[in-house]
Every structure is written in structure tokens, then in C-alpha cells.
C-alpha positions in Angstrom: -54.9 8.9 6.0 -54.0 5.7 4.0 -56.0 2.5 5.2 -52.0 0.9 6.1 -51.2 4.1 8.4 -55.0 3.7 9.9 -54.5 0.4 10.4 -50.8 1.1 12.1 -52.4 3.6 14.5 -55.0 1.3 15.8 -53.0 -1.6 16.3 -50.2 0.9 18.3 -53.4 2.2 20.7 -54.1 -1.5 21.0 -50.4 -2.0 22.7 -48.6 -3.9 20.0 -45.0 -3.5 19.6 -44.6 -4.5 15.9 -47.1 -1.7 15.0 -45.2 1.1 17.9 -42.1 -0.2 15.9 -43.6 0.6 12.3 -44.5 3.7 13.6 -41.4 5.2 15.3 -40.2 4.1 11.8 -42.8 5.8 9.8 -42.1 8.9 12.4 -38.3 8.9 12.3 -38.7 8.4 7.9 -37.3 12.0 5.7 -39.6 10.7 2.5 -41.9 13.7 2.0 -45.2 10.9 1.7 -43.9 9.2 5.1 -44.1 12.8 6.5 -47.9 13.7 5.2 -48.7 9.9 6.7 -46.8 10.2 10.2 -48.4 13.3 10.8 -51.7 11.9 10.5 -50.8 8.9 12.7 -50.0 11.6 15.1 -53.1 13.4 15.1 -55.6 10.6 15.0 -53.2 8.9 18.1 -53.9 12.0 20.2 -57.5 12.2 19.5 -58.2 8.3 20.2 -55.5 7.5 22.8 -56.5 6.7 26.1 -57.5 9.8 28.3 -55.4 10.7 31.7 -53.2 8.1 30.8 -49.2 9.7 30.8 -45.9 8.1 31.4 -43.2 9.4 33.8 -40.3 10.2 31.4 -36.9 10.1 32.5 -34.1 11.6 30.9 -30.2 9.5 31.5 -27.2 11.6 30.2 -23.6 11.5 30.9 -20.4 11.2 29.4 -19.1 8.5 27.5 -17.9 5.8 30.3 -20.5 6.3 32.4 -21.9 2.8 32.1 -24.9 4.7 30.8 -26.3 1.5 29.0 -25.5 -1.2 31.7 -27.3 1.6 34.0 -30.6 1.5 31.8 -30.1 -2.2 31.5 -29.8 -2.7 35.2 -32.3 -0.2 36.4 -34.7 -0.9 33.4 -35.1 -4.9 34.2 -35.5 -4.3 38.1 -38.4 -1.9 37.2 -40.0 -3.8 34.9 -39.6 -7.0 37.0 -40.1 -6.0 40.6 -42.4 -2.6 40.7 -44.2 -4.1 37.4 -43.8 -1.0 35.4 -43.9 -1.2 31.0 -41.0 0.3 30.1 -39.6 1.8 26.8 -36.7 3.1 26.1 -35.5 5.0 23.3 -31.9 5.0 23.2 -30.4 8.1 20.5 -27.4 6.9 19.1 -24.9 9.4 17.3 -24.9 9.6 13.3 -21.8 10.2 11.2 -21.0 13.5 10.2 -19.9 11.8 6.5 -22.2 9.3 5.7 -25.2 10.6 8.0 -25.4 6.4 9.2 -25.8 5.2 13.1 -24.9 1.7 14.7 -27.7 1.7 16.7 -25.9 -0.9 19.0 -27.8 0.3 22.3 -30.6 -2.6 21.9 -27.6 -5.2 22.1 -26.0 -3.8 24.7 -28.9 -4.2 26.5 -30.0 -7.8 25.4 -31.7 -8.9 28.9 -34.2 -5.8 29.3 -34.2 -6.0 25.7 -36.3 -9.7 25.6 -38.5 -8.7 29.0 -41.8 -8.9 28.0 -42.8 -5.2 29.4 -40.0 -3.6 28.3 -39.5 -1.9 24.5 -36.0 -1.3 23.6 -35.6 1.3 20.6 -32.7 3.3 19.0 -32.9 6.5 17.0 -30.3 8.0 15.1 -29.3 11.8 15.8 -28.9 12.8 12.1 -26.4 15.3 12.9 -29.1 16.9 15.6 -27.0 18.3 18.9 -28.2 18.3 22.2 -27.9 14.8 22.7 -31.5 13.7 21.6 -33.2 12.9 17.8 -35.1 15.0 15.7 -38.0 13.0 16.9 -37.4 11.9 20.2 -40.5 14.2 21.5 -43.1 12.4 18.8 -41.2 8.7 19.5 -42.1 9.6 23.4 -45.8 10.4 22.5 -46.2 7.0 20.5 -44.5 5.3 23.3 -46.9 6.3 26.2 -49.9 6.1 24.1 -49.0 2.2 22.7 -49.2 1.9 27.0 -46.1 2.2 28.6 -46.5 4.1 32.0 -42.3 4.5 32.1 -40.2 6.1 29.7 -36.2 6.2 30.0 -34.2 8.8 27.2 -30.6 8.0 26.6 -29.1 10.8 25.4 -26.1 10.5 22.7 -23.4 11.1 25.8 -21.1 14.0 24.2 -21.1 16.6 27.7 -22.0 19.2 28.9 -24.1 20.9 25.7 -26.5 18.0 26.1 -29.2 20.1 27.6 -32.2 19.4 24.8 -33.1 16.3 26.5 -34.3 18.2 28.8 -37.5 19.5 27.0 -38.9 16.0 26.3 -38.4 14.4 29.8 -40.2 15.2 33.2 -36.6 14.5 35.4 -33.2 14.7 34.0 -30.7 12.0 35.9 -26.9 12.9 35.2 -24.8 9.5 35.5 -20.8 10.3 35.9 -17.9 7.8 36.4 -16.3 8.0 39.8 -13.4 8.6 38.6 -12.8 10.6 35.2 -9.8 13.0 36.2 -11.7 16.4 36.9 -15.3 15.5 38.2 -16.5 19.1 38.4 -15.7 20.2 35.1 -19.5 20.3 34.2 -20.5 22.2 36.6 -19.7 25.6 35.8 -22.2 25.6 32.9 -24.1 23.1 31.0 -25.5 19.9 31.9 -25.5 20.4 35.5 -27.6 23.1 35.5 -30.4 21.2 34.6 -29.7 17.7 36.2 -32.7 17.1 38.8 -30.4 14.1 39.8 -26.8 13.2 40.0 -25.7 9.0 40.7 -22.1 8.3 40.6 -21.9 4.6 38.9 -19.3 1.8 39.1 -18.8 2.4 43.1 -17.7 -1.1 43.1 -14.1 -2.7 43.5 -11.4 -0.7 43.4 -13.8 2.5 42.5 -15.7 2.5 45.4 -13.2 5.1 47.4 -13.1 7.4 44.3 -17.4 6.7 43.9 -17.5 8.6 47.8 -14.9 11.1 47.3 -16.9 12.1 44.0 -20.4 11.8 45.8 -19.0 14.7 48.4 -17.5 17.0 45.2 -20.6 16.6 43.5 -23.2 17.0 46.5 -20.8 20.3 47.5 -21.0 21.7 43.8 -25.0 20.9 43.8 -25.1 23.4 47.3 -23.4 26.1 45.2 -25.9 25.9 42.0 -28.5 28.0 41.1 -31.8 25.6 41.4 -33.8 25.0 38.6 -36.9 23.9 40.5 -38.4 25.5 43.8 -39.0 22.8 46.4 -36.2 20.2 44.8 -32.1 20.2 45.5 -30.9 17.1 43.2 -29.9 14.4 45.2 -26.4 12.9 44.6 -26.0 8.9 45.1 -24.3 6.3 44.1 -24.6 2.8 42.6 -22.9 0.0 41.2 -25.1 -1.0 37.9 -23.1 -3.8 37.4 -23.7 -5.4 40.9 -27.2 -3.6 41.2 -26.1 -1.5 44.3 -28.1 0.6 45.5 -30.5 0.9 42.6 -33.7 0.5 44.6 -32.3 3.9 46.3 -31.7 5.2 43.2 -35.6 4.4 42.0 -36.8 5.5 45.5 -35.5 8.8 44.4 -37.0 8.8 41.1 -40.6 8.1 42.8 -39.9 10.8 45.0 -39.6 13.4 42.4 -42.6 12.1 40.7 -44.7 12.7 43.8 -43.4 15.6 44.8 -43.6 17.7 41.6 -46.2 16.3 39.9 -47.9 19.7 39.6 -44.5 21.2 38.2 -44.0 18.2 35.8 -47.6 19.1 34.2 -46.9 23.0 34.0 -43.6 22.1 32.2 -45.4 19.2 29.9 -47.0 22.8 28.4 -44.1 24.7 27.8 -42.5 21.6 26.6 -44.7 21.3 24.0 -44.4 25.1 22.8 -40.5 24.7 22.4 -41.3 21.3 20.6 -43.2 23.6 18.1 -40.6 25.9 17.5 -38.0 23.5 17.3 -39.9 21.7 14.4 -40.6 24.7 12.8 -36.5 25.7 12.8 -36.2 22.3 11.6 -38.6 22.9 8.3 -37.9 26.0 8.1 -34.2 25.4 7.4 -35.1 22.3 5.1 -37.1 24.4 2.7 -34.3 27.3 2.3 -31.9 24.3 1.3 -34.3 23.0 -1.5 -35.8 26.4 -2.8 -33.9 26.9 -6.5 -33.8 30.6 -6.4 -32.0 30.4 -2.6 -29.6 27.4 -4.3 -28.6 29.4 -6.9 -27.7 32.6 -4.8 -26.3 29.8 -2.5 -24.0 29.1 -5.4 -23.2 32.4 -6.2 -22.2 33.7 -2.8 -20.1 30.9 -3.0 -17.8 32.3 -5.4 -17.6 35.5 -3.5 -16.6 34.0 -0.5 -14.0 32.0 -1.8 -12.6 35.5 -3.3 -13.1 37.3 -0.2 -15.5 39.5 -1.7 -17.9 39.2 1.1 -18.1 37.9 4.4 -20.1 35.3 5.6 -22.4 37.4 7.8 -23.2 39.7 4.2 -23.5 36.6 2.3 -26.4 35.3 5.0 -27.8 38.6 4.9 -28.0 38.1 0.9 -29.4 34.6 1.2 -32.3 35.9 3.7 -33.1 38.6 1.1 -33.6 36.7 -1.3 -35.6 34.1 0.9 -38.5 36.8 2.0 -38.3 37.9 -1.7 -39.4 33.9 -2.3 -42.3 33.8 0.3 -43.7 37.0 -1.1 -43.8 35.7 -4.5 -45.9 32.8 -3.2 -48.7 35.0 -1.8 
């Protein structure tokens, strides 16, 4: 480990937010060095980190109009101020498809948690990653609870109802919907609704406050009908105005609830959590290293020409490439 990367683990056990910021950078970095480095950081933080010490980790998706930032925002400062939680929250914001760049606006939107003393406000870009979360979000997490932060929020990218990876890095998933966005059970035939452990029905304020009910009863019907994905949990349905802060010590009464009552299921799941974090990262390099083997490039290349002919199809041209992929790994024995 190089003395700077030492030096940025200890200070992050220590609790301070410019070295938990380095780090997340140093995590969230595609130079092949800043990889060798953050995975040391990784190791020595889980070997020196405090023991029994774990955040709650709440997961916040829904889709775009929600109010999901004004939600964090809202529920975020009341937490920090009035139950005295550290908070961090690691906000994914989408990448472009062309030039692979984020905005990464999330930390302005949320510019009074964003200066509260207990609270750490931090975007990550998506890369192109589907499922609503980062690349890293799992390792980001791990940093976050072990710089001291006993309360984690996730805000996921906000694209629908394929936005289910979220929900193997957080201990509850809360779904946030608008009260009134034309077709309120669309996402429940499949998707994210399957594995919401909570729904809340923002902006019930104003004019929206009819519409907020009405959509509480579709929603709390729909939730009847549902397969459950925990025994001994049915996902409550509420709702809140974020903007006037109704209702959002219900909403956090909830929360605690969950965190009570499966706290045995939450640490059984932190396991298998873990093993899918493993396989996901190994996908991840797996992938990588095809793209920047020469011998799979230039059959890469190659196939290319045939598909554009319609020589071959795509699923023969993948069957090629994976040929000649084994053929590389035995060569390396």
C-alpha cells in the first residue's frame, strides 16, 4: 500500500470527510494503479474498522417526478437534526451514453442537508451501469459506515421499474411515487414493486392531496395482491408532503420499525448481499478483460466484417469470440 493510500485509510477510520471523499474517489477511479491502491484501502478498512459498528442502509427509488431529492433533503435534515443520526448519502446520478459524463447535480439540489454538519452528501456516476445504482455503490457504502455514519440513504438513478439492483446494497428498499402520474399501478405487475419493503406517495399537498389518498388506496390494494418478499413484513403505503415535511416523522417511524423488527433478516441478507457483490464484480472484470485482450479484438474485428455481410449471426459470432477467449486463458496457464 502507498504511504498516501495508508495515510487516506486512517484518516477515513478517524471520521474525516475530506479523506471519505478522496477515497470514494480513489474507489470510484478506472486507472489500473488507483484500482491495485483502492483495493488495498478496502482491505486494511475492513481489518481496522470499528467492530459491531453497521449502518442502517436505506435504499429511495422512484421515477423521475417523484421529488426523490427534496424527499432525501427533507427526511435527511430532520434525521440528522432531531433523532441525531450521521447521515450519508450517496446519490447515483445517470452517465451519458455518448460521452460516458454525469452532472452530478444531486449535492445542489440538496444544499441545506448538504452543509449539516452530520450529514455527507455524495454523487456517483452510473457509467452506463443499469439497475439504478454505480459500479461501486456497494464499496462507497462500506467506506461510508466505516468513516462513522450509523445511517445510509441510496438514491437510485430513477429510470422504473428495472431498478431492482439497489436492492442488493441496502437493508430496506422505500419506493417514492407521485400522486398523480396517469397510471399509478403500472409497476406493479413486475419490477420494482416486487421488492419495495415500503411505498410513500409524496407531494400530498395542495391541490394533490385528493389524488395522494386515492393513490395510497390503489397502491395499499395492489401491495394485498403481491407476492411478499419477506416473512413477517407487508410494505406499508403512506403518504407525505416533503416539501411541507408532512408526515415525515411517520414515514421515519416506519423506517425504525423495519429496522427492529428484521434485524435478524437484515444480517442473513447482509451475507448473501455480499456473495452477489462478488459475482457482480467479477462480471464486471471479467467483461473488461475480453474487451482489452488483442487476440479477442482482432477476432472482434473480424466477426465484424461477417456480420455486416450477414455471413453469421450474432449468437455464432459470440460463440466464436468465447472460443477464442478459453483458447486465451489456456494459453496463460
Amino acid at each position: 500500500m502507498a504511504p498516501k493510500t495508508l495515510e487516506l485509510a486512517q484518516g477515513l477510520l478517524k471520521g474525516e470527510r475530506v479523506c471519505l471523499s478522496r477515497a470514494i474517489t480513489l474507489i470510484e477511479s478506472t486507472n489500473p494503479e488507483h484500482e491495485k491502491q483502492a483495493e488495498l484501502l478496502l482491505e486494511y478498512v475492513l481489518k481496522n474498522r470499528r467492530p459491531g459498528k453497521s449502518a442502517f442502509r436505506l435504499g429511495i427509488t422512484g421515477p423521475p417526478g417523484a421529488g426523490k431529492s427534496t424527499f432525501i433533503e427533507a427526511l435527511g435534515t430532520m434525521v440528522v437534526k432531531e433523532m441525531g443520526h450521521r447521515l450519508a448519502v450517496i446519490a447515483v446520478d445517470p452517465s451519458s451514453t455518448r460521452t460516458h459524463g454525469s452532472i452530478l447535480g444531486d449535492k445542489t439540489r440538496m444544499a441545506k442537508l448538504s452543509v449539516e454538519e452530520r450529514a455527507f452528501v455524495r454523487p456517483s456516476p452510473t457509467r452506463g451501469r443499469l439497475g439504478g445504482i454505480a459500479q461501486h455503490t456497494n464499496e462507497v457504502i462500506l467506506l461510508a459506515e466505516s468513516a462513522g455514519f450509523d445511517t445510509v440513504f441510496v438514491e437510485t438513478v430513477g429510470l422504473g421499474q428495472s431498478e431492482i439492483e439497489v436492492d442488493q446494497c441496502v437493508d430496506m428498499l422505500l419506493l417514492l411515487v407521485p400522486p398523480a402520474n396517469g397510471d399509478e399501478l403500472q409497476g406493479v405487475k413486475k419490477g420494482v414493486m416486487e421488492v419495495a419493503d415500503m411505498i410513500v406517495v409524496n407531494k400530498a399537498d395542495g391541490d394533490l392531496k385528493t389524488l395522494a389518498r386515492h393513490a395510497v388506496v390503489d397502491y395499499s390494494h395492489a401491495v394485498q395482491l403481491a407476492r411478499r418478499k419477506r416473512e413477517g413484513w407487508t410494505p406499508p403505503v403512506k403518504k407525505c408532503s416533503a416539501a411541507t415535511g408532512e408526515n415525515l416523522k411517520t414515514i421515519w417511524e416506519e423506517v425504525s420499525k423495519f429496522k427492529f423488527q428484521m434485524r435478524n433478516d437484515i444480517a442473513d441478507r447482509r451475507m448473501e448481499q455480499s456473495v452477489a457483490w462478488m459475482w457482480s464484480n467479477f462480471d464486471d472484470q471479467l467483461i473488461r478483460y475480453a474487451h482489452e485482450d488483442p487476440k479477442i479484438v482482432t477476432s472482434s474485428a473480424n466477426l465484424q466484417k461477417n456480420l455486416t455481410s450477414g455471413q453469421v449471426s450474432p449468437r455464432h459470432a459470440a460463440r466464436d469470440l468465447m472460443k477464442v477467449f478459453l483458447e486465451t486463458l489456456k494459453a496463460t496457464k
